[in-house]
N, C-alpha and C positions, 0 to 999 in steps of 0.2 A: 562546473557542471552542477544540477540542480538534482536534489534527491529525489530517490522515487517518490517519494510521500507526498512529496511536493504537489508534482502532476496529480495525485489519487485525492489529496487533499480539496484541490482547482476543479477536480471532477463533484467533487463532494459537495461543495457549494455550487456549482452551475446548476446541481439535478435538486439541492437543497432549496433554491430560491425556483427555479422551476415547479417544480411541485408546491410550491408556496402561493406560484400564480394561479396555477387551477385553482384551487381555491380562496377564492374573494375573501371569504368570512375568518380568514388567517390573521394573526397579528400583527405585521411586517414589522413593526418595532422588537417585539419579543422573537421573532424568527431572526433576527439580527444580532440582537442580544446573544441569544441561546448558543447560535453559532460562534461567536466571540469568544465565548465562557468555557465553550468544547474545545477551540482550538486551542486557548492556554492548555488547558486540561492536556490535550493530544500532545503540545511542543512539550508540555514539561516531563513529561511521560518518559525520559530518554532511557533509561532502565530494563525498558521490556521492546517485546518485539514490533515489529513496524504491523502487524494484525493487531495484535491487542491497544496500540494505539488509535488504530481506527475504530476499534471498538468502544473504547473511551468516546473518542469522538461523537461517533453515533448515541451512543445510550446518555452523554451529556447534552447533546444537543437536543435530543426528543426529551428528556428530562427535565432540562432547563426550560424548554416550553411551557411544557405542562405545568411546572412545579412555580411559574412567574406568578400567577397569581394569589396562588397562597403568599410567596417572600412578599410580595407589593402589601396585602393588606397586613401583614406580620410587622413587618420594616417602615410604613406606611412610607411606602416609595409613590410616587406618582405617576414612576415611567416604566411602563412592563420591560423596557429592552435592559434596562437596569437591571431588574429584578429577575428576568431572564438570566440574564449575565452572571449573575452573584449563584441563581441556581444552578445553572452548570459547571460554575465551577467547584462547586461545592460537594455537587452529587457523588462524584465518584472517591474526593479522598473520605466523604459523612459514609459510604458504604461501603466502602473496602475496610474504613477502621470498626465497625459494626462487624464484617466478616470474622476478621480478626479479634475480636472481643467473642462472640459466640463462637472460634475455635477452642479458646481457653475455658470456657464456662464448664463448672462442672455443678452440674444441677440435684446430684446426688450427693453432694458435700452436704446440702441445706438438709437434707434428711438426717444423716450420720452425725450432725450435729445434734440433732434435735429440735430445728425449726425454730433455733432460736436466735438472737444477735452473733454472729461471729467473733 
């Protein structure tokens, strides 16, 4: 038997590359990419709930898009699906360990100190 996630997933990419088609001026390399790099992101996610998974999914996929062409000229990649790819999967562990760093931050330390070297 096949997981839920599975089918929500199959759904995810039909309405993903559908909506890709409306629009011509789309990247179809880096729409492929991007999805690639979400779905790691999404399988390895086992940890958390089958919603926050999708959500990964989601917000690495749109992320991974967007964010292909800064990695390609950064990385000097030549292939946005590449560069897509590495974006997304990057995005969500680069932001969650950023969350995790400005929970800890204490910005009032640097005063009590005295503004100076720790």
């Amino acid at each position: 038997m096949t997981e839920p996630t599975s089918a929500t997933t199959l759904a995810l990419v039909a309405t993903g590359f559908s909506v890709a088609a409306l629009f011509p001026g789309m990247d179809g390399n880096a729409v492929i990419g991007a999805f690639a790099g979400a779905a790691l992101v999404a399988l390895h996610a086992r940890d958390v709930r089958a919603v926050t998974r999708g959500f990964y999914l989601a917000i690495s996929w749109v992320m991974g898009y967007l964010a292909a062409p800064v990695v390609s000229r950064l990385a000097g990649l030549q292939e946005s699906g590449v560069a897509a790819f590495l974006a997304a999967a990057l995005v969500i562990a680069v932001t969650l360990q950023m969350i995790e760093r400005i929970k800890t931050l204490d910005p009032f330390g640097w005063f009590r100190r005295g503004g100076g070297a720790p």
